[in-house]
C-alpha positions in Angstrom: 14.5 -8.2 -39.2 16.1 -6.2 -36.8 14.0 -7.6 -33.6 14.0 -11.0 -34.8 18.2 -10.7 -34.5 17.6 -9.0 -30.9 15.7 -10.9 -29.7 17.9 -13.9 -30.7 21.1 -11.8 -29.2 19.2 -11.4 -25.7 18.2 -15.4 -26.1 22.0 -16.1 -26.0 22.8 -13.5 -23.7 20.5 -15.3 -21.0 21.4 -18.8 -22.0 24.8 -17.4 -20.8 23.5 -15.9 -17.5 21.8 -19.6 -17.0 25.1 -21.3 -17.3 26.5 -18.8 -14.7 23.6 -19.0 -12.3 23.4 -22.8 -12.7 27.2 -23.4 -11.9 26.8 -21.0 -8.7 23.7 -22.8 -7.7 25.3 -26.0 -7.6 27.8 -24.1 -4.8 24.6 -23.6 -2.0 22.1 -26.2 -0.8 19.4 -26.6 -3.0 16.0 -25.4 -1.7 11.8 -25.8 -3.0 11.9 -21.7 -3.0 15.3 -22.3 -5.3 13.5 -24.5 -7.6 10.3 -23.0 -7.7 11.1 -19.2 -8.3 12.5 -19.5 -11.6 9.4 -20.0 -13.6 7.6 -17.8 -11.2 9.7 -15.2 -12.4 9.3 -16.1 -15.5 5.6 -16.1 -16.1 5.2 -12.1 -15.5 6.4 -12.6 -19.6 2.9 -13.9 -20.3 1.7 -10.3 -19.9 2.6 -9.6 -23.4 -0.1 -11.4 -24.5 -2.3 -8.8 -23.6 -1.0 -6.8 -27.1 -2.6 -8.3 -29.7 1.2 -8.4 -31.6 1.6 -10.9 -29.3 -1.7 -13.4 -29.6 -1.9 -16.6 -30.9 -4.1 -19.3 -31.4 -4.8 -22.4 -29.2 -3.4 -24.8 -31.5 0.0 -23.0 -31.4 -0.1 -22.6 -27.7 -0.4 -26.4 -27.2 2.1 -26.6 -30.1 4.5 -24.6 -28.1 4.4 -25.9 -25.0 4.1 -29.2 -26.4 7.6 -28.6 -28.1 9.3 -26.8 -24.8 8.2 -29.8 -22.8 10.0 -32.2 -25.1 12.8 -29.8 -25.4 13.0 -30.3 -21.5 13.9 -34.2 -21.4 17.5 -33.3 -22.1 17.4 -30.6 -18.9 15.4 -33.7 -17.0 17.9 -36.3 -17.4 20.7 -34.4 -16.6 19.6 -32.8 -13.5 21.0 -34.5 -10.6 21.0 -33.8 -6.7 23.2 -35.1 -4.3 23.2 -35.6 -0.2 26.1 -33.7 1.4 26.9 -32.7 4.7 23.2 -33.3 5.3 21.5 -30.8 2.8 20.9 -31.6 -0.7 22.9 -30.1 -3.4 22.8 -29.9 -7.3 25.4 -31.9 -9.1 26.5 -29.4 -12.2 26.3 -31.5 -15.1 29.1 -32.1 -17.7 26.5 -31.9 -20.6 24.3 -28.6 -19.2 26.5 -26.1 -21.4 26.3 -28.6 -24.2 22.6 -28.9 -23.7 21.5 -25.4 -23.1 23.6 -24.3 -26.1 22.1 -27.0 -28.3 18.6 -26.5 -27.0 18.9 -22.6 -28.0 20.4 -23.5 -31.7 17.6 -25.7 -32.3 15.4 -22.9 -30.8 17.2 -20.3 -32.9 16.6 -22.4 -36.2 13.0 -23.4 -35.8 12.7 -18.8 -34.6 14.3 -18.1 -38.2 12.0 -21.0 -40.0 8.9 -20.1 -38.4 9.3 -16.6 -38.8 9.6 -16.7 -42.3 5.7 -17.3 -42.1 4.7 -16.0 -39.4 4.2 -12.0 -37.8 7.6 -11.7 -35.2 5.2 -11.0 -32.5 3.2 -14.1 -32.8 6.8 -16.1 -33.3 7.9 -14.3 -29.9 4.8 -15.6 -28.3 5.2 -19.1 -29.7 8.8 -19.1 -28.1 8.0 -17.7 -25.4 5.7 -20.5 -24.5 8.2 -22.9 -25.8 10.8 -21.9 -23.1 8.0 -20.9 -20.3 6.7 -25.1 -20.9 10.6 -26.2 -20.9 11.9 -24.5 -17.7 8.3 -25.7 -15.8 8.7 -29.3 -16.9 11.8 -29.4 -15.8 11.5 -27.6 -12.4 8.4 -29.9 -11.7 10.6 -32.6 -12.4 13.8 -31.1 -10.0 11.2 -30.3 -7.5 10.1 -34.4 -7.5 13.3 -35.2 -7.4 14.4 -32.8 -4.7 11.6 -34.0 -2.4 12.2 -37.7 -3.2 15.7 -37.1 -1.8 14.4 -34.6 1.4 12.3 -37.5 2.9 15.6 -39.7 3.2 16.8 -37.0 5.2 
């Protein structure tokens, strides 16, 4: 019980870093190395699938991931870039605080359902997987955009 309400703590505590870092982005030119970092970064967290706490099967890894990249539609269609002075910038969205907050509810809800069955190791690898196909999805799909926009530069 305990690490099942830290873990979802540090979920909202980095949804509220995101919000930050996204509304500071959207001060600088956007960049491919910008874009491309953050799930980078990211997927170091797949290490902790080499404890067996952590293992699940193939049909809840394409679960997951299936899940995350659908969960990632909202982030897609909100994402937005912009020409200025020459360099392309992120437009912050109205709805991203909306979004991300909503997004981790759902997340939250499904966490506390699921791991009513399920070992909290395996549910942290199932989320884990979940957010790591969500914030790729939608990076591939700010780095399409970003590069559709650099070649009318």
């Amino acid at each position: 019980m305990f690490w099942a309400i830290a873990s979802t703590v540090v979920g909202m505590m980095m949804a509220i870093a995101m919000i930050f870092v996204r509304l500071k982005a959207s001060r600088k030119p956007a960049s491919v190395m910008k874009i491309i970092l953050p799930p980078l970064f990211m997927s170091t967290g797949a290490l902790m699938f080499i404890f067996p706490i952590f293992q699940i099967g193939w049909r809840e890894v394409v679960e997951a991931i299936f899940v995350g990249m659908v969960f990632s539609i909202l982030l897609t269609l909100t994402t937005k870039f912009e020409i200025r002075d020459g360099e392309i910038y992120l437009i912050p969205s109205k709805f991203f605080v909306i979004i991300l907050f909503g997004l981790l509810l759902v997340r939250i809800i499904l966490k506390w359902i699921i791991g009513q069955s399920v070992a909290v190791g395996e549910t942290s690898g199932m989320f884990f997987l979940l957010a790591f196909g969500m914030i790729v999805t939608w990076r591939l799909s700010m780095l399409y955009k970003f590069k559709k926009l650099q070649k009318r530069l």
